[in-house]
C-alpha positions as CSV (number, residue, x, y, z in Angstrom):
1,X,125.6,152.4,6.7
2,X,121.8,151.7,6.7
3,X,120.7,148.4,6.6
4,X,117.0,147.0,6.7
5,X,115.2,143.5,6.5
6,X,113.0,142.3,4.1
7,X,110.3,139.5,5.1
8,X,111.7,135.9,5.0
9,X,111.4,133.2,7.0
10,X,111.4,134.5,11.2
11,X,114.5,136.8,10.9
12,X,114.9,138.7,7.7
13,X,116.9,139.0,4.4
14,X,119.4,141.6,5.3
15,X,120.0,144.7,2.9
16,X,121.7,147.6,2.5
17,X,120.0,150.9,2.2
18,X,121.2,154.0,0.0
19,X,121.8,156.8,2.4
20,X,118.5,158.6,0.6
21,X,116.6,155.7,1.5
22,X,116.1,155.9,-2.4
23,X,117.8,152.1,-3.3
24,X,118.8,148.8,-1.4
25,X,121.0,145.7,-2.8
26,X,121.0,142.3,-1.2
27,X,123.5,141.7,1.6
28,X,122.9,138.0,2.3
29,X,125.6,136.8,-0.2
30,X,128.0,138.3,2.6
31,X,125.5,137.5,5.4
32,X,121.7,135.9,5.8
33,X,120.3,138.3,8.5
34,X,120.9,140.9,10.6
35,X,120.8,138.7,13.9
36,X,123.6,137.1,12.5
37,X,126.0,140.0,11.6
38,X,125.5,141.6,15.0
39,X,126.4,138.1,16.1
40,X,130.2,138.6,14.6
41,X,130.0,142.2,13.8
42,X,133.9,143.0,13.8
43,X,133.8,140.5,11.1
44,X,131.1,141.2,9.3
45,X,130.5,145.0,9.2
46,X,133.5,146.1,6.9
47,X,132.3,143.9,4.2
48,X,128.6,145.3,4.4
49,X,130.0,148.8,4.7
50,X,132.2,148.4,1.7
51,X,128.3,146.8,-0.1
52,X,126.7,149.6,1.4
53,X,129.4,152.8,-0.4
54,X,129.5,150.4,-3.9
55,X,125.7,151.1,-3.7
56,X,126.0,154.7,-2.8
57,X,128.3,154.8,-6.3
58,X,125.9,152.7,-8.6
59,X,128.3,150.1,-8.6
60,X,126.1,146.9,-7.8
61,X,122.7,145.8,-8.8
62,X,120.2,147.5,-7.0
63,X,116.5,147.9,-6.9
64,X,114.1,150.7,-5.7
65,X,113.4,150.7,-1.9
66,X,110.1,150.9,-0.7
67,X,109.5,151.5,3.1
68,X,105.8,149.7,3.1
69,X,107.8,146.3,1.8
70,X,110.2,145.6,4.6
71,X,109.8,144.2,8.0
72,X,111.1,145.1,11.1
73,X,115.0,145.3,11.3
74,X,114.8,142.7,13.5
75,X,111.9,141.1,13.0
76,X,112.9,139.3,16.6
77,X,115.0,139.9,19.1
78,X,116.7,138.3,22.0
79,X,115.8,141.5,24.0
80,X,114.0,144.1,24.2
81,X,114.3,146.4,27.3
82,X,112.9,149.9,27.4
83,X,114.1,152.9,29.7
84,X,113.4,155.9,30.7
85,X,115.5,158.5,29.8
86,X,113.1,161.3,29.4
87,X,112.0,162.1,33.3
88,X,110.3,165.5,32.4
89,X,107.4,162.3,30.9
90,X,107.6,160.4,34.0
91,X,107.4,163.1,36.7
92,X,104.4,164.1,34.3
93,X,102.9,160.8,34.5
94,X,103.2,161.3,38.3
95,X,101.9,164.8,38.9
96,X,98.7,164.1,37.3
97,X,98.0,161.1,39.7
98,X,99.1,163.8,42.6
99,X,101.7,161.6,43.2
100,X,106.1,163.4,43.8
101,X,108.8,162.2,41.9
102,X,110.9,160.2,43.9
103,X,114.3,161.5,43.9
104,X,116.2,158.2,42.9
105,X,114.3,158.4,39.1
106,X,117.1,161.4,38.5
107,X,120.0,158.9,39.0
108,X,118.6,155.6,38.6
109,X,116.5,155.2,35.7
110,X,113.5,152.8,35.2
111,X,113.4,150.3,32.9
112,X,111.1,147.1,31.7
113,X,111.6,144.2,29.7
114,X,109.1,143.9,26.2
115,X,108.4,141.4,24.4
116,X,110.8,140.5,21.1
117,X,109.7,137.3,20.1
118,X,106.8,139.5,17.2
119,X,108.4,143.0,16.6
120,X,106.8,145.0,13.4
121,X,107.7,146.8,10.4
122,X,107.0,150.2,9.8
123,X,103.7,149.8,7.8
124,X,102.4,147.0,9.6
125,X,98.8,147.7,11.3
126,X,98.7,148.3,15.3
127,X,96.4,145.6,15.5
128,X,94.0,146.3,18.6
129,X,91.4,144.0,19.9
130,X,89.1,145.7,22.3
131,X,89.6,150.2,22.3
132,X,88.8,150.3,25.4
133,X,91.9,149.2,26.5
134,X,93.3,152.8,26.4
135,X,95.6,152.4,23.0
136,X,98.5,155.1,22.7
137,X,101.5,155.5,21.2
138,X,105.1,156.0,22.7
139,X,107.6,157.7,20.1
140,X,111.2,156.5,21.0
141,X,114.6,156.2,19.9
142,X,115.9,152.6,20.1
143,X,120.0,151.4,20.0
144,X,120.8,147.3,19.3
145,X,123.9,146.5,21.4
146,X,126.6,144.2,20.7
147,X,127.8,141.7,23.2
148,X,128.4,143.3,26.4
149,X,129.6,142.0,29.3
150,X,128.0,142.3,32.9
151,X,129.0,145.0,34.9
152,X,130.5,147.2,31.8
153,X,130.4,151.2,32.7
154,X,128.5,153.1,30.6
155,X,131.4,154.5,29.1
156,X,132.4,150.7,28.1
157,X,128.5,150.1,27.2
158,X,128.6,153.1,24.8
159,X,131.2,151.7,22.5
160,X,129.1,148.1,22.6
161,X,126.4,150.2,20.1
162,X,125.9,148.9,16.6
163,X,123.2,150.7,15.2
164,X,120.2,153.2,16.3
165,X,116.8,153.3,15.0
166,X,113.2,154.3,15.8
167,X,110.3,152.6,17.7
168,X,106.6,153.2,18.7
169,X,106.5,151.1,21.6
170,X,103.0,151.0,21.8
171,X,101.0,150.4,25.2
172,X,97.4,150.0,25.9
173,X,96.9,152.1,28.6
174,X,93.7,150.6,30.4
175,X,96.1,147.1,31.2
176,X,98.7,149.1,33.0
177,X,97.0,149.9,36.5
178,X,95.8,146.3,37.0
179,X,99.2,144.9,35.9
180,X,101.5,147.1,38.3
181,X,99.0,146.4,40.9
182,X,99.9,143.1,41.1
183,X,103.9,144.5,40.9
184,X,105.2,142.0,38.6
185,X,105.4,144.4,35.8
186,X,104.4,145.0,32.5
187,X,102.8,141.9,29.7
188,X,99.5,142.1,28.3
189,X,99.8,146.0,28.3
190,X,102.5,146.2,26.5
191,X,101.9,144.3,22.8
192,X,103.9,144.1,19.9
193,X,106.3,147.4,18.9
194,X,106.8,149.0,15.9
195,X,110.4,150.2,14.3
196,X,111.7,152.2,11.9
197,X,112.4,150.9,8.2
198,X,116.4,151.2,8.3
199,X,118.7,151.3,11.1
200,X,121.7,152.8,11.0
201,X,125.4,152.6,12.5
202,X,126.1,155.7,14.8
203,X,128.6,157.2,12.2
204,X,126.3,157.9,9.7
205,X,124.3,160.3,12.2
206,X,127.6,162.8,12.5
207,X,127.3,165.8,15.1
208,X,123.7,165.0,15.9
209,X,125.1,161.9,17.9
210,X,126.9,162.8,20.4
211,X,127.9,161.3,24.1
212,X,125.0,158.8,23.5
213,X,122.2,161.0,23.1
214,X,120.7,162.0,19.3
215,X,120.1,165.2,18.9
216,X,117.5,166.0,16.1
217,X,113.7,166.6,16.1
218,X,111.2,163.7,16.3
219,X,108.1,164.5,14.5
220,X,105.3,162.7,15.3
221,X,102.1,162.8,13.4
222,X,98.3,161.8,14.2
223,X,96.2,161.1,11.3
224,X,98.1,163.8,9.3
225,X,98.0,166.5,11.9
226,X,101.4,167.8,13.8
227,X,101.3,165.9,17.4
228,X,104.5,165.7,18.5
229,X,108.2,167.7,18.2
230,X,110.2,167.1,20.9
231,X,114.2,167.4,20.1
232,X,115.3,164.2,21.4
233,X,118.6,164.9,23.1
234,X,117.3,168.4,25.0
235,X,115.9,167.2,27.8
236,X,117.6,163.4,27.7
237,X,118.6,162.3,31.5
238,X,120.1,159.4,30.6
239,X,122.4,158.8,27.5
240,X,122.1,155.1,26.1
241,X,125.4,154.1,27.6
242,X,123.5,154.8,31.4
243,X,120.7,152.5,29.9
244,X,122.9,149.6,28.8
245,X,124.9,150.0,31.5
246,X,121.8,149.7,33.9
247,X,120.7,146.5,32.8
248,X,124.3,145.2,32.2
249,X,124.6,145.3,36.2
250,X,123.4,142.0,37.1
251,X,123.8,140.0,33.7
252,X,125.5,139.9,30.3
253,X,123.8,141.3,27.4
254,X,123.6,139.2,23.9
255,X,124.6,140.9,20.4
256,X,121.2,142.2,18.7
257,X,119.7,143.5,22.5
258,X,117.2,146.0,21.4
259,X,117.7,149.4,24.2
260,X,114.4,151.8,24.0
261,X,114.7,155.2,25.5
262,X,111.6,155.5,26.8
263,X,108.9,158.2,25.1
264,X,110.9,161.4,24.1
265,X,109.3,164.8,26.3
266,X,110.1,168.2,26.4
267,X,108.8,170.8,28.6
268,X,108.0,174.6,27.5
269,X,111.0,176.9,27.1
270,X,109.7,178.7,30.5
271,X,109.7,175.7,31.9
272,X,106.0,174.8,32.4
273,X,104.9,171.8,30.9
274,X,104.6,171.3,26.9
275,X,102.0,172.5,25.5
276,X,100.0,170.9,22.3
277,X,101.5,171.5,18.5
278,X,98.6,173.4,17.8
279,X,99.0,175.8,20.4
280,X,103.0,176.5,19.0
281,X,104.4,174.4,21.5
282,X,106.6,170.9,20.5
283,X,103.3,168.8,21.4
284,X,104.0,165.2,22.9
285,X,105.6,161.5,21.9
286,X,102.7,160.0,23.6
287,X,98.9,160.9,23.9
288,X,98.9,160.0,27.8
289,X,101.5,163.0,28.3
290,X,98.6,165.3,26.5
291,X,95.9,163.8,28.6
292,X,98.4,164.2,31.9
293,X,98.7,168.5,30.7
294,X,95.0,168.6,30.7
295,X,94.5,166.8,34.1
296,X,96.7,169.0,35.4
297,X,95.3,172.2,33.9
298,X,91.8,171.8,33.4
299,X,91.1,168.5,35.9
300,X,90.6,166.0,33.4
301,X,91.2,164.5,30.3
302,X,89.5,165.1,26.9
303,X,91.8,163.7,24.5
304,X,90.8,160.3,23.5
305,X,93.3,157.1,23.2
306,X,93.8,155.5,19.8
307,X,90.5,154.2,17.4
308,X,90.1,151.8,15.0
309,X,91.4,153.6,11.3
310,X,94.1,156.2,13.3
311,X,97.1,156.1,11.6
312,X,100.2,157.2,13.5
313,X,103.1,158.5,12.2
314,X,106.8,158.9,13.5
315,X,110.0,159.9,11.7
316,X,113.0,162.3,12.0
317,X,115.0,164.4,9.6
318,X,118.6,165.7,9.5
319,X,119.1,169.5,9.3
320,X,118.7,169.2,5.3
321,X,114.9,168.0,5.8
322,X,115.9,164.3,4.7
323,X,114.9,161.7,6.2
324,X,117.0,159.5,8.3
325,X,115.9,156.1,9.5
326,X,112.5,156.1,7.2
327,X,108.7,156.5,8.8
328,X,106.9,154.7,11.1
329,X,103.4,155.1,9.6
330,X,100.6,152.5,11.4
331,X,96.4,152.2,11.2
332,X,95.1,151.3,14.4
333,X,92.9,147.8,13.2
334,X,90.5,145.3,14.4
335,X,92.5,142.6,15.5
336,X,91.5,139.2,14.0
């Protein structure tokens, strides 16, 4: 099923999306929010499944569904931790500072805690307040967990996913080196995310999901021009049950935990790293991964970071051309 979250209140009115993202019916007759079905899921799920398949036959009320009206799945969360399961973009992000790729990152993967207190909808602005702050996008997939208990394998942590979804986890790259400099992490370079308009449980993806990765194109747009095609399972190092499992180490981990993958990066079929869209390569999930390629090839950088009136887009299809989880599609504004 697909299930989305239109604005009320702090945490939602939960719905239930037609699989064509054409039509939605209310769910909170059976349950208010999403938070709260992911917080007794086993109870709650068959009864928004069977809402979900009478919509699919007509057999409810329904109304029209319009990505630009919902808000965030979760329009907060009681976590948000991001990965790094793509290490072809962080050995990138090294080489370009002339700096080697520890061993360890092939075994052990990174990972940072976001904030999830002010998490956006698909259509809500990237609201920026200075541009020279370095603003860039980061196309991801995302998974919400239910409970899981410390210490679970990642086999164990694998079966603890509800649904799967789509984020730009955006970063303002000028922050970062001051921040890790002081090696406390990242805060103020890291502001609010964006996610997709549905998210969906892990059946509804079929073949493409498979041992934890997804396997499908994620096309990423920049004011209406290709930017990005990576396939997101290629070149995946770590499946999301690593991830979960990763941070379920040392703690438990509370139903509706939000689980990024970190930005999705392929290299060139030879090998080399990617090259841009426009030059018939799959392009990039982030513009820092473009701006690494040219330091590396031509000793600098010339693509410049996000500017006020961009509008980033971020979405991907099944092998019919449909849509899946809806578009992320944000203009880069003046923040008030």
């Amino acid at each position: 099923m697909k299930l989305a979250s239109f604005p009320h209140g702090r945490d939602g009115r939960l719905a239930v999306v037609s699989r064509d993202l054409a039509w939605c019916s209310d769910a909170s007759m059976i349950v208010p929010t999403l938070q709260a079905a992911l917080d007794n899921w086993d109870r709650y799920a068959p009864e928004l499944g069977a809402l979900a398949e009478q919509l699919e036959h007509g057999a409810i009320p329904r109304d029209r569904f319009h990505e630009r009206e919902v808000a965030a799945p979760l329009p907060r969360a009681y976590q948000w931790a991001d990965g790094s399961a793509y290490v072809n973009h962080v050995e990138l992000v090294r080489k370009a500072r002339g700096a080697e790729l520890p061993e360890s990152f092939w075994h052990d993967p990174l990972m940072y805690q976001g904030g999830s207190d002010d998490l956006r909808g698909a259509r809500a602005p990237i609201t920026l307040a200075d541009e020279a702050w370095g603003c860039d996008l980061e196309a991801e997939i995302c998974v919400v967990t239910g409970d899981v208990p410390q210490g679970a394998s990642a086999e164990d942590a694998l079966g603890s996913i509800r649904l799967i979804g789509l984020v730009n986890d955006v970063s303002l790259r000028g922050l970062i080196p001051a921040e890790l400099t002081k090696g406390f992490g990242f805060v103020q370079s890291k502001p609010a995310s964006h996610f997709s308009p549905v998210f969906v449980t892990p059946d509804e993806l079929g073949a493409a999901w498979n041992g934890g990765k997804l396997h499908h194109v994620l096309a990423v747009d920049l004011n209406g021009q290709a930017f990005g095609r990576a396939e997101a399972g290629e070149e995946c190092t770590f499946d999301f049950g690593t991830l979960i499992a990763h941070l379920a180490r040392t703690r438990r981990i509370g139903a509706g935990a939000i689980i990024g993958s970190g930005t999705v990066s392929n290299r060139d079929g030879d090998g080399s790293p990617g090259r841009p869209c426009s030059e018939g390569g799959r392009g990039y999930s982030c513009i820092a991964e473009q701006r690494m390629i040219e330091v590396i090839a031509k000793g600098k950088a010339t693509t410049p970071f996000l500017h006020y009136g961009d509008v980033v887009r971020i979405e991907m299809k099944d092998d019919k051309g449909h849509t899946i989880f809806g578009a992320i599609e944000s203009a880069v504004e003046q923040a008030p």
